[in-house]
C-alpha positions as CSV (number, residue, x, y, z in Angstrom):
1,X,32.3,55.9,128.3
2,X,34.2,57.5,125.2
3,X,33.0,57.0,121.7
4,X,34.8,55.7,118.4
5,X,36.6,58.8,116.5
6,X,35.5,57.4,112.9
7,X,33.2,60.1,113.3
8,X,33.8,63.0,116.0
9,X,32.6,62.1,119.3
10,X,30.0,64.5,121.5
11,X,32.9,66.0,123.0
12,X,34.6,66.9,119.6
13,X,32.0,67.5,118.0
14,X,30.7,70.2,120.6
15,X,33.8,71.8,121.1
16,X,34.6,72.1,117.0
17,X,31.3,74.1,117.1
18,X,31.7,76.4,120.3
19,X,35.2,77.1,119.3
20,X,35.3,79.3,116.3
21,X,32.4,81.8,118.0
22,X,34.2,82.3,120.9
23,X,38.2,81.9,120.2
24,X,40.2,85.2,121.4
25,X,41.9,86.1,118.3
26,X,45.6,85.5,119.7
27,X,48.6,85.9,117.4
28,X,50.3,82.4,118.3
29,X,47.0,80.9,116.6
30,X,47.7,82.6,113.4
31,X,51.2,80.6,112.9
32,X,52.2,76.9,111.8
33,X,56.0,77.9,113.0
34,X,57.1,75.6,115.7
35,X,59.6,78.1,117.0
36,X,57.0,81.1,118.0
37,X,54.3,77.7,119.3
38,X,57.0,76.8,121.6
39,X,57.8,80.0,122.1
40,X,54.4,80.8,123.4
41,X,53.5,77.8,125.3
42,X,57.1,78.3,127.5
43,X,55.6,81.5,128.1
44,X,52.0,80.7,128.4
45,X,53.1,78.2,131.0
46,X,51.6,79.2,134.9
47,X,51.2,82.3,133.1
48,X,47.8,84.5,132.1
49,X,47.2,85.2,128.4
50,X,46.9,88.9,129.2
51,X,50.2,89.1,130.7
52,X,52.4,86.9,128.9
53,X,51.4,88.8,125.4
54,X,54.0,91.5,125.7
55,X,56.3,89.0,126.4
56,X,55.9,87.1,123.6
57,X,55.8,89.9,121.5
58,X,58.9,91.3,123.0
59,X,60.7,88.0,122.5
60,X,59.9,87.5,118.6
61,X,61.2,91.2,118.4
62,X,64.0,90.6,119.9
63,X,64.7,86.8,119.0
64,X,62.7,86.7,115.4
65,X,64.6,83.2,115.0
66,X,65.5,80.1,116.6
67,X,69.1,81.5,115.9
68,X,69.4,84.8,117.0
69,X,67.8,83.4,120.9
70,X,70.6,80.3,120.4
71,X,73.4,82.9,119.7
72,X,71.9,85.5,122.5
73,X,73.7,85.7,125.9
74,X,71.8,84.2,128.8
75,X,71.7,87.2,130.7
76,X,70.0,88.8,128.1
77,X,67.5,86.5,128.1
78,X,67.1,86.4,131.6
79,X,66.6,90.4,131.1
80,X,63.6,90.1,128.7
81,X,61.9,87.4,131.2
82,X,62.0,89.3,134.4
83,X,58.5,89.8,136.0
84,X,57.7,86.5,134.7
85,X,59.1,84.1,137.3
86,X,60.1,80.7,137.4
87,X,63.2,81.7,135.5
88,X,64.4,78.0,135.3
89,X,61.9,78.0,132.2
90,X,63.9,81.0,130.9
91,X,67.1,79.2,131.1
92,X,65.5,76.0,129.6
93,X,64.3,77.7,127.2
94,X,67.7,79.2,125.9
95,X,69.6,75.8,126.3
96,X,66.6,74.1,124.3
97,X,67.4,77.1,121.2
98,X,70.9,76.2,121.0
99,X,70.0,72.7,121.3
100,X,68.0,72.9,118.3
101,X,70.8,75.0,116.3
102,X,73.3,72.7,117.5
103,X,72.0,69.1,117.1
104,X,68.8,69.6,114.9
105,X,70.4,72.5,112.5
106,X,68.3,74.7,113.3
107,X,64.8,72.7,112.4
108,X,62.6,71.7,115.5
109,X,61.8,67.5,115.9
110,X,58.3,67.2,113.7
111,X,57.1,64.6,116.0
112,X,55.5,64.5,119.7
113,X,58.1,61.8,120.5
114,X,61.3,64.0,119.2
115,X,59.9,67.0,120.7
116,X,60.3,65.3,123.7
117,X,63.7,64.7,123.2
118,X,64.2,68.8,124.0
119,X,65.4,69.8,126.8
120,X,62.1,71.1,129.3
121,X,59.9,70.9,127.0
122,X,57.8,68.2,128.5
123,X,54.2,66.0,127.3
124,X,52.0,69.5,127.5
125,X,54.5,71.4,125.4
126,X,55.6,68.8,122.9
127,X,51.7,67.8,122.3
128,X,51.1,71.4,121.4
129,X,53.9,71.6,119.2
130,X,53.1,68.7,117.4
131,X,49.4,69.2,117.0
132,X,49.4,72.9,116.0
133,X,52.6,73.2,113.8
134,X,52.3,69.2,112.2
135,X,49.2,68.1,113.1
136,X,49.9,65.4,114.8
137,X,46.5,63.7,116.9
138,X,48.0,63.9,120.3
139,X,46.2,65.4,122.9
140,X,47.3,68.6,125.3
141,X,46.8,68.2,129.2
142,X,47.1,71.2,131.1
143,X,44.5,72.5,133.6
144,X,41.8,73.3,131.7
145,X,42.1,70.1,129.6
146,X,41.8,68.3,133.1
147,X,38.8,70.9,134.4
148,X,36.8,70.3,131.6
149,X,37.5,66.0,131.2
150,X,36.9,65.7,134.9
151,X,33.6,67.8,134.8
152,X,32.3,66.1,131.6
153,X,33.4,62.3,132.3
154,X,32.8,62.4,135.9
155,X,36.5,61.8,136.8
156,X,37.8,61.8,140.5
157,X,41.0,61.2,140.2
158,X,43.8,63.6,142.0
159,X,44.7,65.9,139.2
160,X,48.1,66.5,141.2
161,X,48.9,62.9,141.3
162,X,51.3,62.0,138.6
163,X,49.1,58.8,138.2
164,X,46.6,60.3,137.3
165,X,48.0,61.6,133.6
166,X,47.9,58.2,131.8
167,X,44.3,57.9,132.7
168,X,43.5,61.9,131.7
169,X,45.7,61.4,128.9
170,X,44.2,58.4,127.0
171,X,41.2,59.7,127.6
172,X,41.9,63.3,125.3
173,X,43.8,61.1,123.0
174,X,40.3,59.3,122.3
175,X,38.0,62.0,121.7
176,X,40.8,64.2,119.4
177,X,39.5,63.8,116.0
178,X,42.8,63.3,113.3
179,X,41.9,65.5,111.0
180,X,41.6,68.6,112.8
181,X,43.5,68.1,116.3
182,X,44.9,71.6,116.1
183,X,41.5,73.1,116.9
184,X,40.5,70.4,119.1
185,X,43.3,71.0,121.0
186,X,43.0,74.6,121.1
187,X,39.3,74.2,121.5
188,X,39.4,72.0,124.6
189,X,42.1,74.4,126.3
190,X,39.8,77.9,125.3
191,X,36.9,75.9,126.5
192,X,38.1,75.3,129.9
193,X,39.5,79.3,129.8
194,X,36.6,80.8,129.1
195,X,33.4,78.7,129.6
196,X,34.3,75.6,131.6
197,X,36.3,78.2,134.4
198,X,37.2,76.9,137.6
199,X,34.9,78.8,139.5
200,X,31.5,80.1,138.3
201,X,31.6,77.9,135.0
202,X,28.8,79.0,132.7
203,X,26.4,75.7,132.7
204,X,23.6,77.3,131.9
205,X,24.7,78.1,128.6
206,X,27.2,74.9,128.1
207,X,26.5,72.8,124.7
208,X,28.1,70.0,126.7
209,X,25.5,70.3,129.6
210,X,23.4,67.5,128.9
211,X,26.4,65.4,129.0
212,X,28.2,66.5,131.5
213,X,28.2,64.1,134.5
214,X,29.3,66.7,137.0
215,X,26.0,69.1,136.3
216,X,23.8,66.1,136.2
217,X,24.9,65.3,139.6
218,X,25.5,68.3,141.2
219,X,29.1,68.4,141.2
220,X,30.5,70.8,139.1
221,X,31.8,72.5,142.4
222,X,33.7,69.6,143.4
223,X,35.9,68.6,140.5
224,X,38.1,68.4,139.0
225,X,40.0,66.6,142.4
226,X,43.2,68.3,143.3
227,X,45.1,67.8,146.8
228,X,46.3,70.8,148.1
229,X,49.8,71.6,147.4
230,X,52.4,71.8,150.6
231,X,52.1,74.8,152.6
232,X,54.5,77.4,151.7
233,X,57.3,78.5,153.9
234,X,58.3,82.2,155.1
235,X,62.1,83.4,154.1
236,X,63.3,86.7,155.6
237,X,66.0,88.1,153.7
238,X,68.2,91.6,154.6
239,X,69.8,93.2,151.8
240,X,73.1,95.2,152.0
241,X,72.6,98.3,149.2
242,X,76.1,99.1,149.6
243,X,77.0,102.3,147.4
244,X,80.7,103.7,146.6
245,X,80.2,107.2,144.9
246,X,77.7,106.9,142.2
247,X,78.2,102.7,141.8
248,X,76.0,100.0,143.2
249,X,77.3,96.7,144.4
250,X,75.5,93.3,143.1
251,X,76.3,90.1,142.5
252,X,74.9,87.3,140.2
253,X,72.9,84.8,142.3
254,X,74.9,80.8,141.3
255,X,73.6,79.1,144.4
256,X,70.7,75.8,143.7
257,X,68.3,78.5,145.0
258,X,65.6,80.9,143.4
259,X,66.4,83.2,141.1
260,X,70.0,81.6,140.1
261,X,71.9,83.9,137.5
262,X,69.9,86.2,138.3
263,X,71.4,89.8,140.3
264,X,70.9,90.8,143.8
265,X,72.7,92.6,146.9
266,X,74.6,91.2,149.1
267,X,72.4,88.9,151.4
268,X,72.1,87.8,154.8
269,X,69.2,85.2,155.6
270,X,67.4,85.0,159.0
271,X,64.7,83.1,160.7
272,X,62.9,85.9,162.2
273,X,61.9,89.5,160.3
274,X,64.1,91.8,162.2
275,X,67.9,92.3,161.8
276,X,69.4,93.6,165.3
277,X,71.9,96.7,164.9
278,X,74.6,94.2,166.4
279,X,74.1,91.2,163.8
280,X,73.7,94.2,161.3
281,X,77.0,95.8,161.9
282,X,78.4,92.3,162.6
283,X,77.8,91.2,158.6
284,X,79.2,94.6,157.3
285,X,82.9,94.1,159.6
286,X,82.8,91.0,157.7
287,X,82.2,92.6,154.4
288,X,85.5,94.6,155.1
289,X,82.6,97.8,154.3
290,X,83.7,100.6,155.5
291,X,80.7,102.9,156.6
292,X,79.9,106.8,156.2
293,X,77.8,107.2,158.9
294,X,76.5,110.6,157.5
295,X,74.7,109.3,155.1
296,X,73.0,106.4,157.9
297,X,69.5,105.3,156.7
298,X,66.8,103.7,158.7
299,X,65.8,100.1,156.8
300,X,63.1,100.1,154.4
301,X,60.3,99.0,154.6
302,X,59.3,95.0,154.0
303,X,58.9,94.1,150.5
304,X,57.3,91.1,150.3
305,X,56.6,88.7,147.0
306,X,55.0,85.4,146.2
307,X,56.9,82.5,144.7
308,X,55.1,78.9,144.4
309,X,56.2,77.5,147.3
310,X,58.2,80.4,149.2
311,X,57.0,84.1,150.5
312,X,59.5,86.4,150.7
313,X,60.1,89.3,153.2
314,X,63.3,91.6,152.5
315,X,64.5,94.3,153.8
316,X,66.9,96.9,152.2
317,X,69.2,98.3,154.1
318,X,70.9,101.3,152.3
319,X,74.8,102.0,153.0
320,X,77.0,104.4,151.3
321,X,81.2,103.6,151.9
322,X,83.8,105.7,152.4
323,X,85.7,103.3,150.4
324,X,85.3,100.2,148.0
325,X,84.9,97.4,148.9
326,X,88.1,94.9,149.4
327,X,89.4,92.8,146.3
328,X,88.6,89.8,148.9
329,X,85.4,90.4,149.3
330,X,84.4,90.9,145.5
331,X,86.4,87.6,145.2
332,X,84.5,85.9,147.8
333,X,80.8,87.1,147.4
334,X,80.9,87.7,143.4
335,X,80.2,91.3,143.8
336,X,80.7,93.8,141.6
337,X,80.2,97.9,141.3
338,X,77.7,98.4,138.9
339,X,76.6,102.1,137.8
340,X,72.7,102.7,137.8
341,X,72.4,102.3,133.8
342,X,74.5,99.2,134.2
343,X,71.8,97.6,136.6
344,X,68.7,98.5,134.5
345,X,70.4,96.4,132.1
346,X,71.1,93.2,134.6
347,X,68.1,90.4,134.7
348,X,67.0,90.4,138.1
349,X,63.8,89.3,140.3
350,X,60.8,91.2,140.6
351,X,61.7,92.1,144.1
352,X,64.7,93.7,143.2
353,X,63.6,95.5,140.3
354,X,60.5,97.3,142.0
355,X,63.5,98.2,144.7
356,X,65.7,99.3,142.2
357,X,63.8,101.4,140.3
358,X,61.8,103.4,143.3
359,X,65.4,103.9,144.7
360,X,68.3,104.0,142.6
361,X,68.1,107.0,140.3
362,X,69.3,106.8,136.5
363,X,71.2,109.4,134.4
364,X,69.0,111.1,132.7
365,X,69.2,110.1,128.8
């Protein structure tokens, strides 16, 4: 099916051709440093090119260096993510920095294989690393790499079974030529971005269409082959604003759950949307809050956000005390008073953050 490299195959030699008069001009492509590649790729990862390039612009501002994001606290780094999601990456990301500082003095592994050898940065990642910043002729597999093999090879396979990456894999690694695997790498992945798109593709103006098995038979709808991920599940969540003067309590989420080390309010989880008045007043007796009912609030309304596998409904409910809180309950919950300024300056989730900042009010500077 595939063709000896000795010379560049179809594919290759296609790709080679379409890429340099249709590239978007990107700044990661303009760099041989592994630090801002893997950089990018952690941030280009389930993330659009038009919204992770502030980010990675922000984060070579702030973090210029492999050192300075090692020596960074991880709630700062947390803080420059937010709006991102999937902040496990985030933390990866800042354990793999000092892990580079710390065990590799400061130089990133040259090869695929000791790339690997970094903590979450995985086959996609370390293949991109190794092809664009040492040209190393191993083959990147993300979803457009899989799109556009699928399409051209007439593949079936179940993109989302794990089995199914050897097979997708040695089939890249034949076709990349070895002296240019940088922009065949970067080629294939623009390819599938821009041309090769999951719906719509353009075919009528594909270089690859008289090769492609899936336009010859009338399937370009129909692959790539991907089952369809679990069905996600509905989480209600009430929040507690609790207020003391002109400080906020929040507390630092630890639990194995979303958003962990990230801020929130204190939290009380149901099964159904609504919060009765009793189970609401029964959760604040057991915060030891003490209430001022002249400043009651009805509930907000329901902010609701997307995660992979979760959809979120909270509530706020806003409460000012007469009192603090009890040193027990700080203890027990992790909360703390924060002032407004203080929380701009906390990482939290994007649910929090659109609540924070349509409700809580900053000094002015």
């Amino acid at each position: 099916m595939t063709e000896s490299i000795s010379q560049p195959s179809f594919l290759a030699a296609a790709l080679l051709a379409w890429y340099p008069r249709h590239r978007r001009d990107l700044p990661w492509r303009h760099t041989r440093d592994p630090y801002a590649i893997w950089l990018s790729e952690v941030i280009l990862q389930q993330t659009r090119v038009a919204q992770g390039l502030p980010y990675y612009e922000t984060f070579l501002a702030a973090y210029p260096t492999v050192q300075a994001m090692a020596a960074a606290p991880e709630a700062e780094v947390l803080r420059y993510w937010q709006g991102l999601g999937y902040y496990s990456r985030a933390r990866n990301m800042h354990h793999t920095a000092q892990q580079v500082v710390n065990e590799y003095n400061g130089h990133f592994p040259t090869t695929y294989a000791g790339l690997l050898q970094l903590r979450g940065v995985g086959p996609y990642t370390a293949a991109a690393i190794a092809s664009f910043a040492f040209d190393e002729a191993v083959a990147v597999l993300d979803g457009n790499v899989y799109r556009v093999l699928a399409r051209i090879f007439g593949l079936h396979s179940d993109i989302a079974a794990p089995s199914s990456r050897k097979e997708f894999q040695a089939l890249a690694d034949q076709h990349i030529p070895a002296a240019t695997p940088a922009d065949f790498n970067q080629a294939i992945m623009e390819f599938g971005a821009l041309q090769c798109t999951p719906a719509k593709p353009d075919c009528l103006f594909c270089p690859l269409q008289q090769q492609c098995w899936a336009f010859q038979h009338g399937q370009v709808a129909l692959l790539p082959v991907k089952s369809k991920a679990k069905a996600s599940r509905t989480r209600y969540f009430h929040y507690f604003v609790l207020r003391h003067g002109e400080q906020t309590y929040l507390r630092e989420r630890r639990e194995k759950d979303i958003w962990q080390g990230l801020y929130d309010f204190a939290l009380a989880e149901t099964t159904v949307p609504e919060l009765p008045p009793a189970e609401l007043l029964r959760h604040l007796d057991a915060l030891g809050a003490s209430l001022d009912t002249s400043q009651a609030a009805e509930p907000s309304t329901t902010y609701r956000h997307v995660l992979s596998h979760q959809k979120l409904e909270a509530r706020f409910h806003s409460l000012a005390l007469t009192q603090p809180l009890p040193a027990s309950t700080l203890r027990d919950l992790g909360l703390r008073a924060y002032s407004a300024d203080e929380i701009e300056a906390l990482p939290k989730p994007k649910l929090i953050d659109n609540y924070c900042n349509q409700n809580l009010q900053r000094r002015p500077s």
